[in-house]
C-alpha positions in Angstrom: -64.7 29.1 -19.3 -65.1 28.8 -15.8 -68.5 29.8 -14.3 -67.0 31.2 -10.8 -63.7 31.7 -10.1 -63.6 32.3 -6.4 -63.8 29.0 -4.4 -66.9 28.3 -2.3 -69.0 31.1 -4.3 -71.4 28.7 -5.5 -71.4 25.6 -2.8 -71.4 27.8 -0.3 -68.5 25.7 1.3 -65.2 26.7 2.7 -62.9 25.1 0.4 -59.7 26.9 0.8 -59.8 25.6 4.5 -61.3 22.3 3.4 -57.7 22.2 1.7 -55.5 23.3 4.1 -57.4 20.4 6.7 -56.9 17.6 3.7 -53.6 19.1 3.3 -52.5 18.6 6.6 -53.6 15.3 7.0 -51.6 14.5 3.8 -48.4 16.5 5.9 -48.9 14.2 8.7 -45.8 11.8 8.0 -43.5 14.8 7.2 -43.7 15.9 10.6 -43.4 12.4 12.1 -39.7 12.2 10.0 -39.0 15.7 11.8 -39.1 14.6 14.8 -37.6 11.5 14.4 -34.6 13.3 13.1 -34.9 16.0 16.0 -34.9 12.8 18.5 -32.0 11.1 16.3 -29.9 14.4 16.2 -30.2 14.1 20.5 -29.0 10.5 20.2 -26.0 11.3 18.4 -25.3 14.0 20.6 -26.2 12.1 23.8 -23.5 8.8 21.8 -20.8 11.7 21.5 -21.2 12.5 24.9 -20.7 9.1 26.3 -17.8 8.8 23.3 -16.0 12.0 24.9 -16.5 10.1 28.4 -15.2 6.9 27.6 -12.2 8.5 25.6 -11.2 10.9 29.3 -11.8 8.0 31.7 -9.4 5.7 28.8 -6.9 8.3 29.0 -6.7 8.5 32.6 -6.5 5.2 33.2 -3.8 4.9 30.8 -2.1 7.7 33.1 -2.0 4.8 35.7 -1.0 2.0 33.8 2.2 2.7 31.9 5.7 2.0 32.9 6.6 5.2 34.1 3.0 6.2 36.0 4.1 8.4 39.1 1.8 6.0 41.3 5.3 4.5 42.7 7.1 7.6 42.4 9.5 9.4 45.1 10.6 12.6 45.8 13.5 14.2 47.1 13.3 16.4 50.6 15.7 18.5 50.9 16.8 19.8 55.1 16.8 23.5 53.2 13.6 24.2 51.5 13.9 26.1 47.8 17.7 24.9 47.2 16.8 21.7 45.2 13.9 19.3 44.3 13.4 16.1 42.0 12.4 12.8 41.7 13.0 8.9 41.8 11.7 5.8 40.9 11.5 2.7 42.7 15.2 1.7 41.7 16.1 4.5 43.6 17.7 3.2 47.0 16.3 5.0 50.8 18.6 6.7 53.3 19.7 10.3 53.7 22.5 11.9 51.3 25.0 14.7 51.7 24.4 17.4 48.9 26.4 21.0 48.6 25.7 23.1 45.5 28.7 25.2 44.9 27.6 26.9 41.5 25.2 26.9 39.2 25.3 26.6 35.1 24.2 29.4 33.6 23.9 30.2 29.8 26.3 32.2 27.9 25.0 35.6 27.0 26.9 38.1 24.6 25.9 41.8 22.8 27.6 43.3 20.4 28.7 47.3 19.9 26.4 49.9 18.4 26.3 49.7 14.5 24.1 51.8 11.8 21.0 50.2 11.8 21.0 51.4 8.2 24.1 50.7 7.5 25.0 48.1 4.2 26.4 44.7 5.6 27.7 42.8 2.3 26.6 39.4 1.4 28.6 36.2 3.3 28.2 33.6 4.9 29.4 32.6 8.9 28.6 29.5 11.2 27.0 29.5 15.1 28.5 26.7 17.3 27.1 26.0 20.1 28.3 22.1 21.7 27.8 19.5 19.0 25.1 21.7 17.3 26.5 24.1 14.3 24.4 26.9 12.0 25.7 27.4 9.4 24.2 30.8 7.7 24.3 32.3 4.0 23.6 36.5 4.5 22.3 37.8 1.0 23.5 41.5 2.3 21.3 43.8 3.7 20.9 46.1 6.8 21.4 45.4 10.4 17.8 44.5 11.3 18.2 41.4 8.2 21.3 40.2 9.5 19.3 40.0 13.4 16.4 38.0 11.6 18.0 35.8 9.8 19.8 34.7 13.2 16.6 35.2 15.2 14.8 33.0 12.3 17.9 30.0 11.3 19.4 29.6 14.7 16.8 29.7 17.2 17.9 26.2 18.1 21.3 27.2 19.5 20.0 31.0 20.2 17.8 33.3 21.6 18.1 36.9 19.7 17.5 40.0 19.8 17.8 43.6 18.4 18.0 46.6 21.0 17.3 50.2 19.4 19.7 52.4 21.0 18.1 55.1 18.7 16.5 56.2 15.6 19.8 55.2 14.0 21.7 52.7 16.2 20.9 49.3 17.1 23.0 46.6 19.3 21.9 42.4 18.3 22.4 40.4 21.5 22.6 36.4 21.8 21.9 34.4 24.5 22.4 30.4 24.4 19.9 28.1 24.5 21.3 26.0 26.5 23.8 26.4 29.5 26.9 25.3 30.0 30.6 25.5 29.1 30.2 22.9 26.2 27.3 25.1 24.7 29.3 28.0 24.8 28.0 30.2 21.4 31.3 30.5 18.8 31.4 32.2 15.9 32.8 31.2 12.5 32.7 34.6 10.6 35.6 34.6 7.4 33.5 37.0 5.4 33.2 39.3 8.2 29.3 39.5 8.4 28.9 39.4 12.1 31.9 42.1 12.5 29.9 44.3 10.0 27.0 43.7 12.1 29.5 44.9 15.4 28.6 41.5 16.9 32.1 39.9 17.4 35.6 41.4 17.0 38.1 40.1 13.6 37.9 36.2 13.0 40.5 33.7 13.5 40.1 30.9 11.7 41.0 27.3 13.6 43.9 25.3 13.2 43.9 22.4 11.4 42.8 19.2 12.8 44.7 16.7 14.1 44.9 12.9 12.0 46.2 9.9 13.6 46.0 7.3 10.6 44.8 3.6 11.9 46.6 0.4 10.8 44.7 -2.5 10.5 46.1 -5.7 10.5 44.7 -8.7 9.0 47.2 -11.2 10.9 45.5 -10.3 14.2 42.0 -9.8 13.4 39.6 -12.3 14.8 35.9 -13.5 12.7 32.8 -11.8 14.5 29.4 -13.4 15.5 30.2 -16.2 13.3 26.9 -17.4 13.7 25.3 -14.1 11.6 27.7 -13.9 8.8 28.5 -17.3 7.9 31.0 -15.8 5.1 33.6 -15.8 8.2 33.8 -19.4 7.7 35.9 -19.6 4.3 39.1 -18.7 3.8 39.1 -16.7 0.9 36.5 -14.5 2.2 38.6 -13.1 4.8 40.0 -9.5 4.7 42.8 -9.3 2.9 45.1 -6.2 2.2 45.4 -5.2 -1.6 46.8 -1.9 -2.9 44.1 0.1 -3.1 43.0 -1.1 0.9 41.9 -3.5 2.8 39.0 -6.1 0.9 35.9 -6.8 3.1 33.9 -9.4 1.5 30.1 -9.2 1.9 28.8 -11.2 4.8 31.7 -11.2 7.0 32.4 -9.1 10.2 36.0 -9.3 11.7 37.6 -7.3 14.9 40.5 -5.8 14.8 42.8 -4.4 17.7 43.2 -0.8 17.8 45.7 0.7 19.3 45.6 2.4 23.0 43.8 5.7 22.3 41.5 7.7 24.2 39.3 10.1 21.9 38.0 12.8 23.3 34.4 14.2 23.0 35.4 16.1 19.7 37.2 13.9 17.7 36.0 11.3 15.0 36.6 7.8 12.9 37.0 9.0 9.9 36.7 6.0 7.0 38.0 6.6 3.5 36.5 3.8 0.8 38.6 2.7 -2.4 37.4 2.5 -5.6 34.2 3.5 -7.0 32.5 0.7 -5.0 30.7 2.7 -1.7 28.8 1.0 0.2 25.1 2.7 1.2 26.0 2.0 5.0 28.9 1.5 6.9 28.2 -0.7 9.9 30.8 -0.6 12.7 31.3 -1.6 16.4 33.8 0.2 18.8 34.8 -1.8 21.8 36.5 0.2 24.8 36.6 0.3 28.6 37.9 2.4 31.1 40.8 2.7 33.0 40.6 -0.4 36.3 37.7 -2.0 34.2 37.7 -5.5 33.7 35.1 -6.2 30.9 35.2 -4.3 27.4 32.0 -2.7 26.6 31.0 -1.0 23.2 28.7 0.8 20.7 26.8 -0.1 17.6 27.0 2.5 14.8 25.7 2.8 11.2 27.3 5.2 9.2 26.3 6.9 5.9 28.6 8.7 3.2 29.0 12.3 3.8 31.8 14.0 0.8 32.5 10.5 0.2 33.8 9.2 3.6 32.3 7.8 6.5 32.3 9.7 10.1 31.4 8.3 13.7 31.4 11.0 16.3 32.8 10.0 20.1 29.9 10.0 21.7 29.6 11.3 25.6 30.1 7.2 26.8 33.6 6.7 25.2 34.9 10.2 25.7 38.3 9.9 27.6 37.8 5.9 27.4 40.4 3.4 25.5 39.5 2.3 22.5 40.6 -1.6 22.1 39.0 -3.5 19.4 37.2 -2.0 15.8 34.5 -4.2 14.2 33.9 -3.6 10.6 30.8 -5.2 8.8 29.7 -6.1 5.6 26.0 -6.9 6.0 25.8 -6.0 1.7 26.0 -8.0 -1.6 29.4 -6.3 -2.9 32.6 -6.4 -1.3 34.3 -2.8 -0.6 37.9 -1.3 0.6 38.5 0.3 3.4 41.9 3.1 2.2 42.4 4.3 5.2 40.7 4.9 9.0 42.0 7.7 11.0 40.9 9.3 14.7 40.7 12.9 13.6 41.2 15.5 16.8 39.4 18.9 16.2 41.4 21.2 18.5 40.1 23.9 20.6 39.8 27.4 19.0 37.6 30.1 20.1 36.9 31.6 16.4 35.5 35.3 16.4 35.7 37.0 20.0 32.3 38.7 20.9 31.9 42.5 21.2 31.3 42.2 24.8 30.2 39.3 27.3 27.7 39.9 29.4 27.4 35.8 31.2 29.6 33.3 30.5 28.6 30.1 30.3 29.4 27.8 33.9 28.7 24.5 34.7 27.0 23.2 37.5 29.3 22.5 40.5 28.1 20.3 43.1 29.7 17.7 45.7 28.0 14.6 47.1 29.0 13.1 49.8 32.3 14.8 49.5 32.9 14.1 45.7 32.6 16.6 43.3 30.6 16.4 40.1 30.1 19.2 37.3 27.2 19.1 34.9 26.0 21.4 32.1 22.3 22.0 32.8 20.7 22.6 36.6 17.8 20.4 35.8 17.2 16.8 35.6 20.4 15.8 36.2 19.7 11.8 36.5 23.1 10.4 35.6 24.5 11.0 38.9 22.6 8.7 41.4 20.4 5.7 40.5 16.9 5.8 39.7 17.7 9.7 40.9 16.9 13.1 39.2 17.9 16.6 40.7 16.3 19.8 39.9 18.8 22.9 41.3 17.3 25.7 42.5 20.2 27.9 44.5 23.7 27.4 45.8 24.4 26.3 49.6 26.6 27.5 51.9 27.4 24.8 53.2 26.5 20.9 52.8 23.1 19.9 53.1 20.9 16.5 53.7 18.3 15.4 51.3 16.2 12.4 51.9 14.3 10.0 49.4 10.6 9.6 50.3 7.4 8.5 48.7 5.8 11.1 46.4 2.0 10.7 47.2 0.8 13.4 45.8 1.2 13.2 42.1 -0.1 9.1 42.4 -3.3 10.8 44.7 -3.9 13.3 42.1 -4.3 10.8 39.3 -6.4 8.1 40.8 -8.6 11.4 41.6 -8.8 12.1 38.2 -9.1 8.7 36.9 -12.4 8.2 39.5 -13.7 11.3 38.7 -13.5 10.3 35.0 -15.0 7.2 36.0 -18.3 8.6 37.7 -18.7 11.4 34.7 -19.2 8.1 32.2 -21.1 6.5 34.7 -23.3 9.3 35.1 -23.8 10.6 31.8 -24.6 6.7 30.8 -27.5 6.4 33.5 -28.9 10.2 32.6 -29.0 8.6 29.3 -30.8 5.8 30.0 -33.3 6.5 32.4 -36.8 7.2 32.1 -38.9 8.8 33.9 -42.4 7.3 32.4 -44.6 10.5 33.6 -42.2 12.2 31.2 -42.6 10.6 27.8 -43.4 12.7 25.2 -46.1 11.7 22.5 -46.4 13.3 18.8 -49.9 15.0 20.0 -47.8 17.1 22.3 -46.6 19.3 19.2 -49.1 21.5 18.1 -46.6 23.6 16.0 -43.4 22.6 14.5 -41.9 25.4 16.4 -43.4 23.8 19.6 -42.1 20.6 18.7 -38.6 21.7 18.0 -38.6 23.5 21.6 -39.7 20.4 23.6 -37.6 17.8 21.3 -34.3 20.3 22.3 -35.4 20.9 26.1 -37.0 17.7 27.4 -35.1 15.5 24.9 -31.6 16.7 25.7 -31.2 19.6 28.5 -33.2 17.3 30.6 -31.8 13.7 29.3 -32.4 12.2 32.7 -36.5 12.0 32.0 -36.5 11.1 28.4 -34.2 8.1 28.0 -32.2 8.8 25.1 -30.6 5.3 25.0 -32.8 3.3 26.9 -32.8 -0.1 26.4 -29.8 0.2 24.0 -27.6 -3.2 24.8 -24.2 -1.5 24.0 -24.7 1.6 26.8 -25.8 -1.6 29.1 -22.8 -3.8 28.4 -20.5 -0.5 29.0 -22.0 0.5 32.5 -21.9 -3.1 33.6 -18.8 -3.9 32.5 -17.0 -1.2 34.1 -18.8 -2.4 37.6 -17.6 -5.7 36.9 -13.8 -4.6 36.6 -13.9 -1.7 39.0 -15.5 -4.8 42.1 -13.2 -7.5 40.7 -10.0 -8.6 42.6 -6.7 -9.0 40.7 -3.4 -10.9 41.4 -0.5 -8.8 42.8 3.1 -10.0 43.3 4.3 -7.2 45.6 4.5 -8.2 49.4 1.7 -7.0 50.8 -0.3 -6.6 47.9 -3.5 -4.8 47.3 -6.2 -7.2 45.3 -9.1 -4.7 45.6 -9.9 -1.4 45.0 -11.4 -1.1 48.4 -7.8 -2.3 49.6 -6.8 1.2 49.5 -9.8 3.5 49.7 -11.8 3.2 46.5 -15.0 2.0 46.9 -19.1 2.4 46.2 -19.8 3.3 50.1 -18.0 2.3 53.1 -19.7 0.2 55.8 -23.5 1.8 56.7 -23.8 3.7 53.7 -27.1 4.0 51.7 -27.6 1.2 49.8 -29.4 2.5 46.6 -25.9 5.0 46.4 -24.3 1.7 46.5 -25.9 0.8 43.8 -25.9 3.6 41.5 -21.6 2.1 41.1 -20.5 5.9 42.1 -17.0 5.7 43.2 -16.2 7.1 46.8 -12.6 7.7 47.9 -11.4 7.5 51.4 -8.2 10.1 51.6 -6.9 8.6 54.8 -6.8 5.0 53.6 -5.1 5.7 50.2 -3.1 7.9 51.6 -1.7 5.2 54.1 -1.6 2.3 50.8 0.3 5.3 48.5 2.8 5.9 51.4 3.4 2.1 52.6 3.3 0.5 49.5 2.9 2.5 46.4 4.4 -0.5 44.4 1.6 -2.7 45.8 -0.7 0.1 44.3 0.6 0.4 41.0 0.3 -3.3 40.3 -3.2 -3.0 41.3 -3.9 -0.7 38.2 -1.5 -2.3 36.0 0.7 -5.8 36.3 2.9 -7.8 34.2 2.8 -11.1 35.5 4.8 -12.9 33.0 7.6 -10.3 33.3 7.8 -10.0 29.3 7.7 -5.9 30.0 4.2 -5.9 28.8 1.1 -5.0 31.1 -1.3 -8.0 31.2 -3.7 -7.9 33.9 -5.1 -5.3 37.0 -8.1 -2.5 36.8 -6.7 -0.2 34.4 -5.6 -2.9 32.0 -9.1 -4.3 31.9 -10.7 -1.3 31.9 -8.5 0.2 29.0 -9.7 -2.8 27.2 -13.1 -2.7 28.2 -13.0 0.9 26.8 -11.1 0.5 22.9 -14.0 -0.9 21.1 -16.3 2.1 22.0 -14.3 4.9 21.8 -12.2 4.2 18.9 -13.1 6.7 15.6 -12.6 3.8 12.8 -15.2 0.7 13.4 -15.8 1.8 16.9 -19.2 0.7 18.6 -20.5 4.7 19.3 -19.2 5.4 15.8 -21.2 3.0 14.2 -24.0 4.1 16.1 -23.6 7.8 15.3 -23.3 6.7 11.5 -26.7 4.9 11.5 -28.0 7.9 13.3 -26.8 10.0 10.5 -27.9 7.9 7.8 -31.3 7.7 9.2 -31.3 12.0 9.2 -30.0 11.6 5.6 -32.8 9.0 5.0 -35.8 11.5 6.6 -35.1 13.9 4.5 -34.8 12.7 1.3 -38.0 11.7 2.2 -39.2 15.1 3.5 -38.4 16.2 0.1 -39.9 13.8 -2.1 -43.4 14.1 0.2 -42.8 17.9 0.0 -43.2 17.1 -3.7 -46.1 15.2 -3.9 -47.7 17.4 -1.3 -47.3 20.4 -3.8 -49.1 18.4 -6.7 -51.8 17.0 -4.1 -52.7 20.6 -2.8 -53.0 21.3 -6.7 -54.7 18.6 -7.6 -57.5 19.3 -4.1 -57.5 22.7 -5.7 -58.5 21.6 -8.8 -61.2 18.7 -7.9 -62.9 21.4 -5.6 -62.4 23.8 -8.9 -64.2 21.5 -10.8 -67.0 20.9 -8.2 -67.3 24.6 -7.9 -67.8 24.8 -11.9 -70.2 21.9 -11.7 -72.5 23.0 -8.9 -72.8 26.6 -10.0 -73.8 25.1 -14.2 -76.3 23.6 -12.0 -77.7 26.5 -10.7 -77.5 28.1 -13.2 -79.5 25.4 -15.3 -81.7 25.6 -11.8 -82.6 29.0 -12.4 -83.1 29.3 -16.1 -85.7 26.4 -15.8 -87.5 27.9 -12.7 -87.4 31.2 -14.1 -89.0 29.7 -18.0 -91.1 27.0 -16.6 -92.3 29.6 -14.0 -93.3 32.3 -16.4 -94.2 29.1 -18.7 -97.4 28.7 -15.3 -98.3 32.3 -14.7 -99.0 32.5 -18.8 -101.0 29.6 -18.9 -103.3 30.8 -16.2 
């Protein structure tokens, strides 16, 4: 049993604190992996900051380098301001044009009467049409405000819907198309009656019947196709031949046959019947056709697949009105197949259930250029009138107007600003990075708490990166600054007459002449307004090649600024085996590392302090048996004197 049991009662010694000091000394690597992963957390935020950089200067740079960059864009200018506006590209040929806007399209917009908002509407089904686009809905029954949702919800894509409250107890649904137009005018398909239930449209009237015109095919006139792809052609007995059940197309054979003089319009459709239990997965055709005064036949590929075991093409917008003159059927399968029968089938016009009550009808835009009239179903970007052209209508004229094609600087200006301004940002956030200020270094003495250390790590390590160089001396941040100076001062081959080489060609530069050369040096990019101004107006070809070129004309860009640049960027800014990803991920693992080895220290700094604890225990018991011992002897061996005297 333990002589004393408070510490330091018999040395005399404070051993508690004589702990705590050993203790601490024992601590001392815990707090150097503390702030190593307080400086390591800074890095990876200081790598994610240039990684955000490099990624917004990459994608404006990319603004200026693909095909269809507005650097060589033009607008239109009308002699009327607010009646129209658009664009063209270089295609598009100079020289004023007559323009007078005679209507504009408008959507078709439709309400129906008052009904019961609680009122029963019976289950049914009924179709929206609206152009080439058709709902078709399935009503499980249910009160006014269902049947409105289930429009509002199904066809949003044809129409825009809503439900009026006239009162506690009546409602009104109203529809407005999508899109405008007479072709997108909304029809109703409504044989169950749903939508006159719901007081929408007036009784239903189902179509007529559609129209079939039934194809022959002859085999006497038909010629091979592309011989050289389906080699089949070449025998014989692999030609098409007629049998009873249709005509045979053996696999790996293509043939044309003439078709008679027909001109489909934009409703209609091929429709292919297949013999036999034999159906092929695809049926691949080719419509030849030209136009009335033409001298060459053009035509369309299509690939069709079974739908109610036949095959449908569609006329598409290109042969509408056009003369069909030659049909190519293909057999690109293993197994031969039978075609029964090919027909042109006519959908005629009907107008289905008439709404309650129109409130818009749906109008093309009218419009005359220089004296010829067009119509068109939408106001905007209409570019399948002029060249290279796209309109944008605002209002109608009253009379004809000029519009002339000029260079759109403003759009090309605004991206180049961007794209330096993205490019100074990385530049800048790479040297604050770097730099170090060597009055500024901080040294593991400077902590005298962990909660000082935390607050100097946080402020002078990161709020003030520019003193504490984050990624000095890190070759990766090096080779990105310098490579980016290297591109941005390098001169580039340009085809364009008149070509800029430079970026100092047209206003982008580190400092014109007699500016401060240390600026100069820092790489900052300066932009003189007047000078690019002057290149985006005069030759805004010229500057798009400057950014981004395809010298061997293979549609691919292979050489200028923003092409070397964008590749200069990819290996640091991409997520998956990207330079600042591997960077942050050794970062990380060195956090992860720290503390595992914060814990196991932690560990052995709990059994140390016990085992300090204990040795001074033990020296305490030691020293005050020795005292004790002391005294009993000096107390005997005294008394032991006095006697003996």
């Amino acid at each position: 049993m333990p002589a004393f049991t408070m510490p330091g009662m018999a040395s005399g010694q404070d051993t508690n604190t004589m702990v705590k000091q050993l203790v601490e000394l024992e601590k001392k690597p815990i707090k150097r992996w503390e702030m190593e992963n307080v400086y390591s957390k800074a890095q990876i935020e200081a790598w994610s900051e240039v990684r955000k950089r490099t990624s917004d200067l990459q994608t404006k740079t990319r603004n200026l380098t693909t095909f269809t960059s507005p650097l060589a864009t033009k607008k239109l200018v009308p002699s009327v301001e607010g009646v129209l506006s658009g664009e063209a590209t270089k295609g598009a040929k100079a020289g004023k044009k007559s323009i007078e806007i005679l209507e504009l399209a408008s959507k078709h917009q439709i309400s129906g009467s008052h009904a019961d908002l609680n009122k029963k509407i019976k289950e049914g089904k009924f179709t929206i049409v609206s152009g080439k686009e058709k709902i078709e809905l399935d009503f499980p029954g249910g009160s006014l405000t269902d049947l409105a949702n289930l429009i509002k919800n199904s066809a949003a894509s044809v129409a825009n819907t809503h439900l009026v409250r006239v009162n506690s107890e009546e409602g009104i649904i109203s529809l407005t198309a999508v899109k405008s137009g007479r072709k997108n005018q909304l029809k109703f398909m409504d044989p169950d009656g749903i939508l006159n239930m719901g007081g929408l449209v007036g009784e239903y009237t189902p179509p007529p019947e559609p129209k079939k015109q039934v194809i022959n095919l002859n085999p006497e006139s038909m010629e091979a196709y592309e011989t050289e792809n389906f080699e089949n052609n070449l025998q014989p007995e692999w030609k098409p031949v007629q049998e009873e059940i249709g005509l045979k197309i053996h696999s790996a054979t293509a043939f044309a046959f003439p078709f008679p003089a027909i001109s489909p319009q934009e409703q209609d459709k091929l429709k292919f019947e297949i013999a036999g239990e034999t159906k092929p997965p695809r049926l691949d055709i080719v419509v030849y056709f030209k136009e009335e005064g033409d001298t060459e036949e053009r035509f369309r590929n299509a690939s069709l697949y079974p739908v109610d075991d036949s095959y449908e093409w569609d006329v598409s917008d290109s042969i509408n009105g056009k003369t069909i003159t030659r049909l190519v059927l293909k057999n690109t399968g293993d197994n031969p197949y039978s075609i029964a029968s090919v027909a042109l089938v006519s959908e005629p016009e009907w107008q289905g259930a008439e709404p309650a009550n129109t409130i818009a009808e749906a109008t093309d835009a009218v419009f005359m250029i220089d004296g010829i009239e067009i119509r068109r179903e939408k106001n905007e970007d209409i570019n399948d009138v002029l060249e290279s052209v796209s309109f944008n209508f605002h209002k109608t004229t009253e009379e004809p107007i000029t519009f002339d094609i000029e260079p759109d600087t403003k759009k090309g200006k605004d991206l180049i600003i961007e794209f330096v301004q993205a490019y100074n940002e990385l530049l800048k956030i790479s040297k604050e990075a770097t730099f170090v200020d060597r009055d500024g270094k901080l040294k593991d003495k400077d902590f005298t708490s962990d909660r000082d250390r935390k607050a100097n790590i946080d402020k002078d390590f990161w709020e003030n990166k520019e003193n504490t160089g984050l990624l000095a001396g890190d070759n990766s941040i090096l080779r990105l600054t310098s490579g980016m100076k290297t591109i941005i001062s390098g001169a580039y081959p340009n085809k364009q007459e008149r070509g800029y080489k430079t970026l100092a060609e047209i206003g982008i530069s580190t400092g014109g002449i007699g500016s401060n050369w240390e600026k100069i040096q820092e790489g900052m990019l300066q932009i003189d307004d007047e000078l690019l101004t002057k290149a985006l107006n005069e030759n805004p070809e010229a500057v798009k090649e400057l950014f981004a070129a395809d010298l061997n004309n293979d549609a691919i860009t292979d050489e200028g600024v923003g092409y070397r640049l964008v590749e200069h960027l990819k290996p640091y800014n991409q997520f998956a085996g990207g330079l600042i990803t591997g960077k942050v991920k050794f970062l990380e693992d060195k956090i992860s590392d720290n503390k595992k080895k914060i814990k196991n220290h932690e560990a052995h700094m709990l059994a140390y302090e016990n085992k300090l604890k204990q040795k001074f225990l033990h020296m305490e018991q030691g020293v005050g048996k020795n005292k004790g011992v002391s005294n009993y002897l000096q107390n005997n061996l005294g008394g032991a004197q006095q006697g003996r005297q």
